[in-house]
C-alpha positions as CSV (number, residue, x, y, z in Angstrom):
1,X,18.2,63.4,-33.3
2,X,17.0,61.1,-36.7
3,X,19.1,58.2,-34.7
4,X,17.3,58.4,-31.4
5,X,13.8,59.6,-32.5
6,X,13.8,56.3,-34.3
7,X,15.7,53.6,-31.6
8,X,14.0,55.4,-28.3
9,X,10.2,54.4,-29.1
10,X,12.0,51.0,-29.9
11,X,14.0,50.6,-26.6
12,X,10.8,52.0,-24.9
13,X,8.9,49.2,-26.8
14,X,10.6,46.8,-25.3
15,X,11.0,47.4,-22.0
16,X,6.6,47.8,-22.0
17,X,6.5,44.8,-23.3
18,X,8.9,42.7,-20.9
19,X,6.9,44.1,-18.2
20,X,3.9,43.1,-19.6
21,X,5.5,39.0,-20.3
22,X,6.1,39.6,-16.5
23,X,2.7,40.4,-15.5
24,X,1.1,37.3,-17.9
25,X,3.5,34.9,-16.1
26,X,2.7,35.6,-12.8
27,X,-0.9,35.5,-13.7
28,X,-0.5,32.3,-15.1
29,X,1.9,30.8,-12.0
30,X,-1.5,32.1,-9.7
31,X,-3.8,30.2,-11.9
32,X,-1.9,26.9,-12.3
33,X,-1.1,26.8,-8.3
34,X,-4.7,27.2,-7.8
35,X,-5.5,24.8,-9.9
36,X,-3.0,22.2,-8.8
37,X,-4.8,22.3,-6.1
38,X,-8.1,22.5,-7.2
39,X,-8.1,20.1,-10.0
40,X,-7.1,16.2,-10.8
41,X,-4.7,15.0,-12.4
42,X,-7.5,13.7,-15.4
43,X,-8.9,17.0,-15.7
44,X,-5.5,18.9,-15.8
45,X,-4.8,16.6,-19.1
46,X,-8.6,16.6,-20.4
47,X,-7.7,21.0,-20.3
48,X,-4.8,20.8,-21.8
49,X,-0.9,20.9,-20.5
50,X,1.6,23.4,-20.2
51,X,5.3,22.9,-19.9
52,X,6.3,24.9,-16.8
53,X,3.2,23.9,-14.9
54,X,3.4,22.6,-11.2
55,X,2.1,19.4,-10.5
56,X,1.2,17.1,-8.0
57,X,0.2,13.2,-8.1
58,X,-0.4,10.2,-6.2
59,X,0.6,7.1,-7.4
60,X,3.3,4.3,-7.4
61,X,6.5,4.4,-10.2
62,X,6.5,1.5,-12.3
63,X,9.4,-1.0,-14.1
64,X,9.7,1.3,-17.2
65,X,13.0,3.3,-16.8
66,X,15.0,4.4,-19.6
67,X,18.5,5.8,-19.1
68,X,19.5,9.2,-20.6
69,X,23.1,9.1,-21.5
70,X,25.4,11.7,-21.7
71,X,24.9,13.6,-19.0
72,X,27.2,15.3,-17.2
73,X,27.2,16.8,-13.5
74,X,30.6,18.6,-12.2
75,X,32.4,17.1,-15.1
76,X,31.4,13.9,-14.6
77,X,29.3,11.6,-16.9
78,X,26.2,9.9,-16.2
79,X,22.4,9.3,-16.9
80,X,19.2,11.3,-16.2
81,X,16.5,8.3,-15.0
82,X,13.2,8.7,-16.7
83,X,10.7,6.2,-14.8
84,X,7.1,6.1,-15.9
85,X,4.6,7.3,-13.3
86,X,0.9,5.8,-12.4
87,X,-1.0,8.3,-10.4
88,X,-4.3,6.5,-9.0
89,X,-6.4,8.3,-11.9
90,X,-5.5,9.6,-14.9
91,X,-2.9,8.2,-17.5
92,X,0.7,7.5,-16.4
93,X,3.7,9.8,-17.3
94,X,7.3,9.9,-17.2
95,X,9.1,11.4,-14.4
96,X,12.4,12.2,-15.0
97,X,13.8,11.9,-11.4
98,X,17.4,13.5,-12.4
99,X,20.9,12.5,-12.4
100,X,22.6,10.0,-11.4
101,X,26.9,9.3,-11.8
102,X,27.8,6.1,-14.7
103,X,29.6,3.5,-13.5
104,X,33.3,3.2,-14.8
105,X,32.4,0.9,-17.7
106,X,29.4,0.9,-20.5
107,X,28.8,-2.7,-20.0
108,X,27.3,-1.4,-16.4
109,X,24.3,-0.3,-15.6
110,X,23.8,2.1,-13.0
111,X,21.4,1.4,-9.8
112,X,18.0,2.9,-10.4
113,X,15.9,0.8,-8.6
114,X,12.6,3.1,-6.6
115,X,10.2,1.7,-4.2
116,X,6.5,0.7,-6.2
117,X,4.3,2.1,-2.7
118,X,2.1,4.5,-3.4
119,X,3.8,7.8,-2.9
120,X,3.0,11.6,-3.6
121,X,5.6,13.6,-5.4
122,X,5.4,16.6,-7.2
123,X,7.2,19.0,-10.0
124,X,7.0,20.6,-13.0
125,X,6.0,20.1,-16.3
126,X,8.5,19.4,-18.7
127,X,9.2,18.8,-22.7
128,X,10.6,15.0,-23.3
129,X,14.5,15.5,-24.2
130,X,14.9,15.5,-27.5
131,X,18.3,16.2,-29.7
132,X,18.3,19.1,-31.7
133,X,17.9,17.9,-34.8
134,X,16.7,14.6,-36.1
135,X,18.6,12.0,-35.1
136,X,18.1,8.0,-35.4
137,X,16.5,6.3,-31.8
138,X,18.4,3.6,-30.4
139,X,16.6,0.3,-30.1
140,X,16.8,-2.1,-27.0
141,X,15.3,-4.7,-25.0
142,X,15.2,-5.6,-21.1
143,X,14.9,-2.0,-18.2
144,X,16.2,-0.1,-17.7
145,X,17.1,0.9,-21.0
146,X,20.0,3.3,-22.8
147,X,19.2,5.7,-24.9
148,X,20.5,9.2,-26.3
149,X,17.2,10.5,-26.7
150,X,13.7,10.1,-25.8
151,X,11.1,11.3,-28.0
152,X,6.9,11.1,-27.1
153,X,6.4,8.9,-29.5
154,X,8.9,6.3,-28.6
155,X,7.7,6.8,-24.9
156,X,4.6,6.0,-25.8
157,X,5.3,2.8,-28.0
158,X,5.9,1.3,-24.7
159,X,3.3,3.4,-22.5
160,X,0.8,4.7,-25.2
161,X,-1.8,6.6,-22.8
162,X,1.3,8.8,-21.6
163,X,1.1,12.8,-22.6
164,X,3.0,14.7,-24.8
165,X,5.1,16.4,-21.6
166,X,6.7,14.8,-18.6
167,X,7.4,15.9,-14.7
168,X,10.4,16.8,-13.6
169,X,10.5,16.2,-9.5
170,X,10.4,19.4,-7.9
171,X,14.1,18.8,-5.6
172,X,16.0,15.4,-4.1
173,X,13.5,15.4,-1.3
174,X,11.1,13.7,-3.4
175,X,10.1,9.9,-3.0
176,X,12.4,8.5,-5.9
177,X,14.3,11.4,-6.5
178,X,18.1,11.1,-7.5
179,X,20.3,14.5,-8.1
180,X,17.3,16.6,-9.2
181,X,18.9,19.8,-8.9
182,X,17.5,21.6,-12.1
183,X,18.8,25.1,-13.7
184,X,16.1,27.7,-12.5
185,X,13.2,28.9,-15.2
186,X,15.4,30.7,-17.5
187,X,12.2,32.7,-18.5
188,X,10.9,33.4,-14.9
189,X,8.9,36.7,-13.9
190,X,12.4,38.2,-12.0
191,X,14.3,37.3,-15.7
192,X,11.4,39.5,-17.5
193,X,12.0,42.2,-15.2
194,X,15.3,42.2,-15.4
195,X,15.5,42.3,-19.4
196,X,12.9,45.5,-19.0
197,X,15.2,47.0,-16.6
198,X,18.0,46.4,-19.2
199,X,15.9,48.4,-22.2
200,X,14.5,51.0,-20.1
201,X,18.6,51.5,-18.9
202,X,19.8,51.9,-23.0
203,X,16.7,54.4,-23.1
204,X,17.6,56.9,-20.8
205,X,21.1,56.2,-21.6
206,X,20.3,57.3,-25.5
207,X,18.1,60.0,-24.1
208,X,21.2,61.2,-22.1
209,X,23.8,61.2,-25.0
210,X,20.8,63.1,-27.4
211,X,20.8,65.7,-24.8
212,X,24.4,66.1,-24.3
213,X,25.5,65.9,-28.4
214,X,22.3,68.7,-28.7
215,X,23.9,70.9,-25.9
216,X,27.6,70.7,-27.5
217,X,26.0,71.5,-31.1
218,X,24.6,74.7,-29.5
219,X,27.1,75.6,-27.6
220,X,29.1,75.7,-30.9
C-alpha cells in the first residue's frame, strides 16, 4: 500500500501532463499554420523563430552550398546539401534540401547544381547540424563546400543576415529538393499521447496488483 500510495499519484502525474504537452502542441501547430499564412517571411523573423515551425517562401536559391558529410541513407554514404535561400523579402536562409549518394572517391564532388528562378518551396524549421560536442570547423574555399559540421556562426561568416535556424524542404516534390525524406517529429501530438497512454497503462496496472496483494493478505 506505502509503495503504490506513493508511485500512483506519480504515474497519474504523468500521464496529466503528457496530455496536456499534447494539447499545447496542437495549439501551437494551429497558430503557426495560420500564421504561415497570414504573415511574411520578415515578420515571422522580427517575432521570433521556432524550430518545428512550417514555412513557406518565395524566392530563388543562390551559389552558397555546403556539403554535409557523413551521411548515410540505406547504408550508403553521402552528403546532406545545405544551399542558402533568398526569399524576395526578408533575410536569406539555409535550406537544407536533403541527401544525396557520394561519388566513389573523396576527390569528387557530388552534383548539386539547382535552378536560380524564382520558386516557392516550403518546410520546416530546423536547428543548423551541429556535432555533439565541440569540435574544430573545417576550413575551405571554392562551392560547394565539405564540411562535417555547420554551425550559425560559420553560416553566417559567409551569409551574415541569415537566422539562427534553417528550413528543411517539406518532401522531394519541392523545387530543389534531393532525398528529403526526413524521420517524422519524434515529439509530435500522436507521440504525447501515446507516452500518456503508456503511464495511465502502469497506473491501473499498479492499481490492479494493490488490489489483488490486498485481497490475498485478507484472505489469509
Amino acid at each position: 500500500m506505502l509503495f503504490s500510495g506513493l508511485f500512483l499519484p506519480l504515474l497519474l502525474g504523468l500521464g496529466v501532463w503528457q496530455l496536456q504537452r499534447a494539447e499545447f502542441k496542437q495549439q501551437q501547430q494551429g497558430q503557426w499554420q495560420q500564421q504561415t499564412s497570414e504573415l511574411a517571411w520578415q515578420q515571422l523573423v522580427e517575432q521570433g523563430l521556432d524550430a518545428g515551425r512550417p514555412v513557406q517562401l518565395n524566392g530563388s536559391y543562390g551559389n552558397t552550398t555546403w556539403l554535409l558529410d557523413n551521411r548515410t541513407r540505406d547504408g550508403m554514404a553521402g552528403y546532406e546539401v545545405l544551399t542558402v535561400f533568398y526569399p524576395l523579402q526578408g533575410p536569406a536562409l539555409v535550406v537544407n534540401r536533403g541527401w544525396v549518394v557520394a561519388p566513389r572517391t573523396r576527390q569528387q564532388l557530388p552534383e548539386t547544381s539547382v535552378t536560380q528562378e524564382q520558386v516557392e518551396i516550403s518546410g520546416r524549421l530546423a536547428d543548423f547540424p551541429q556535432p555533439p560536442v565541440l569540435a574544430a570547423v573545417q576550413a575551405g574555399s571554392g562551392w560547394p563546400r565539405r564540411v562535417q559540421s555547420l554551425p550559425p556562426e560559420v553560416a553566417q561568416d559567409e551569409v551574415p543576415e541569415l537566422p539562427g535556424l534553417i528550413l528543411r524542404l517539406a518532401d522531394q516534390n519541392q523545387p530543389g529538393a534531393l532525398r528529403a525524406d526526413w524521420a517524422p517529429d519524434r515529439m509530435a501530438t500522436a507521440t504525447h499521447y501515446g507516452y500518456a497512454t503508456q503511464w495511465f497503462a502502469l497506473a491501473l496496472m499498479l492499481t490492479i496488483l494493490t488490489i489483488v496483494a490486498s485481497y490475498r493478505k485478507t484472505a489469509d
